[in-house]
C-alpha positions in Angstrom: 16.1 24.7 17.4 18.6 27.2 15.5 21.8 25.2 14.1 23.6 28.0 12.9 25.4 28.7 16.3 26.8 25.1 16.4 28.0 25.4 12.7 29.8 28.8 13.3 30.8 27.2 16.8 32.7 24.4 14.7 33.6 27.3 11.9 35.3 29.3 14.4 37.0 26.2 16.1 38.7 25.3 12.3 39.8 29.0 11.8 40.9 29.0 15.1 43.3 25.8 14.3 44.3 26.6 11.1 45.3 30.3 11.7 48.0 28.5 14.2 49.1 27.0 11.2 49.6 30.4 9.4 48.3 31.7 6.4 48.1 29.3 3.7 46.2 27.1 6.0 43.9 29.9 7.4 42.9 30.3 3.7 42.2 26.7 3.0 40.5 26.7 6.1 38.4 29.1 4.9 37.8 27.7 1.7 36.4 24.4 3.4 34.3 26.2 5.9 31.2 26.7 3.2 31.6 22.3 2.0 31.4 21.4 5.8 28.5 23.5 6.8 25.8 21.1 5.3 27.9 18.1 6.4 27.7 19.7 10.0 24.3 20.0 9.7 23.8 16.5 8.7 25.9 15.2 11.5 23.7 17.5 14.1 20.9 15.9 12.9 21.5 12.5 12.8 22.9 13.2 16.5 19.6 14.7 17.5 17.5 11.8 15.2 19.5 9.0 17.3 18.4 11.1 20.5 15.1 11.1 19.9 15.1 7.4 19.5 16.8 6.9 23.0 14.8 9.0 24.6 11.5 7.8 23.2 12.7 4.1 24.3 12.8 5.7 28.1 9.2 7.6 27.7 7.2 5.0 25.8 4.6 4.6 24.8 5.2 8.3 24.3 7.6 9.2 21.4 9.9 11.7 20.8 10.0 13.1 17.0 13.2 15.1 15.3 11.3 17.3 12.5 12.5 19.3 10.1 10.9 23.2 9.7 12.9 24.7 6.9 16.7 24.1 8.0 16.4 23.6 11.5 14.8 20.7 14.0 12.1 21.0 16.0 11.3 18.4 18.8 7.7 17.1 19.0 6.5 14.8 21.6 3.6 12.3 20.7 1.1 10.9 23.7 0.1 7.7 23.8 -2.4 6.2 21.9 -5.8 6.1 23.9 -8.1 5.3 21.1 -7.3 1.7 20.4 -8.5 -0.9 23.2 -5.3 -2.4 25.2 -4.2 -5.8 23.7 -4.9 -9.1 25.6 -1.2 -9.3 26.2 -0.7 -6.0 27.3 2.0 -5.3 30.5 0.0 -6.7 33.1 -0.7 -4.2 36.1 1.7 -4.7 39.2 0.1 -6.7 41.9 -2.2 -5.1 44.6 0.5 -4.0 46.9 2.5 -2.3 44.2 5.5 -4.5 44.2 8.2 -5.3 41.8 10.8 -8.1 41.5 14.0 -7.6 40.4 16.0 -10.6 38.1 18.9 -10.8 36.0 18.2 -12.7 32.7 20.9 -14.1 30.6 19.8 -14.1 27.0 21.8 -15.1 23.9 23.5 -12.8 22.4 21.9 -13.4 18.7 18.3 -12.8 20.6 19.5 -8.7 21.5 18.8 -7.5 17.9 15.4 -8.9 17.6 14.1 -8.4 20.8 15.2 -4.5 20.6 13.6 -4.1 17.1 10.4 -6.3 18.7 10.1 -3.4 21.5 11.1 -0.6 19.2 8.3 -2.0 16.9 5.7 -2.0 20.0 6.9 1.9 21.3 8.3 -0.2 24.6 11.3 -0.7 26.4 13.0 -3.3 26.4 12.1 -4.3 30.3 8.5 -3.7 29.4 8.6 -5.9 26.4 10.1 -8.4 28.5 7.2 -8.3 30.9 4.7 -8.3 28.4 6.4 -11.7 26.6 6.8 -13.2 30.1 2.9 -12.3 30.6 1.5 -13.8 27.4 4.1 -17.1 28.3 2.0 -17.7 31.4 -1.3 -17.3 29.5 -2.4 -13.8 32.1 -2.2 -16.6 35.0 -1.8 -14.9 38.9 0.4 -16.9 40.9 0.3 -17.2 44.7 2.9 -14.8 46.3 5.0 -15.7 48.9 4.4 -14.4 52.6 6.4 -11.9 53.8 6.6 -9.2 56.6 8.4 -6.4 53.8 5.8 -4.6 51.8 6.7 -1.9 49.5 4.1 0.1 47.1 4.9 3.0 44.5 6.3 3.1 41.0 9.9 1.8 39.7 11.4 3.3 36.8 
């Protein structure tokens, strides 16, 4: 991914500004322009870094990867691991019909950190961590479901 049209983009942005202002700041502009370029670059990057975390949280256990080749970033996209076996607490498989329940959970505040670096940690999202610590709670146990006449299969997201 080529930087260098954002940069002049922000370049061309200041001139334009500063020429409003006349001369003298047109030429201070200009001296400024060469400073900012790296600190543009930085900012673009750290931009496109916290991105790549966001989206990997929403496509785990695949991850998203900011690289750098020479100046620019490059995007890579890692599958998920196949090679190791799945833990014994890994996100259980939804029941036979396919369906999902939906809950609010109220959790202290202090808890948000440490159970967003716990998922992080594990390439999960938070949800799925969630149901993977719920899981393990109940030792893998199936419970009885209720009876009912509504049935609904596929995937949630």
């Amino acid at each position: 991914m080529d930087l260098q049209p954002y940069v002049d983009g922000v370049r061309h942005e200041l001139g334009v500004a500063a020429a409003a202002a006349g001369p003298e700041a047109e030429a201070l502009a200009d001296r400024l322009t060469a400073p900012l370029d790296s600190a543009i670059r930085l900012a673009l990057l750290e931009a496109l870094s916290d991105a790549a975390e966001e989206i990997t949280r929403e496509v785990a256990p695949r991850s998203v990867h900011v690289r750098l080749r020479g100046r620019d970033p490059e995007f890579t996209v890692s599958p998920a691991v196949q090679d190791e076996p799945a833990p014994v607490s890994a996100v259980p498989e939804a029941d036979d019909d396919g369906g999902t329940w939906r809950v609010t959970l109220r959790v202290p505040e202090s808890l948000r950190s440490p159970v967003d670096a716990a998922a992080r940690v594990e390439g999960l999202s938070v949800n799925a961590w969630l149901v993977r610590a719920v899981a393990s709670a109940l030792g893998g146990k199936r419970h009885a479901r209720a009876n009912t006449d509504k049935q609904f299969s596929g995937w949630v997201r």
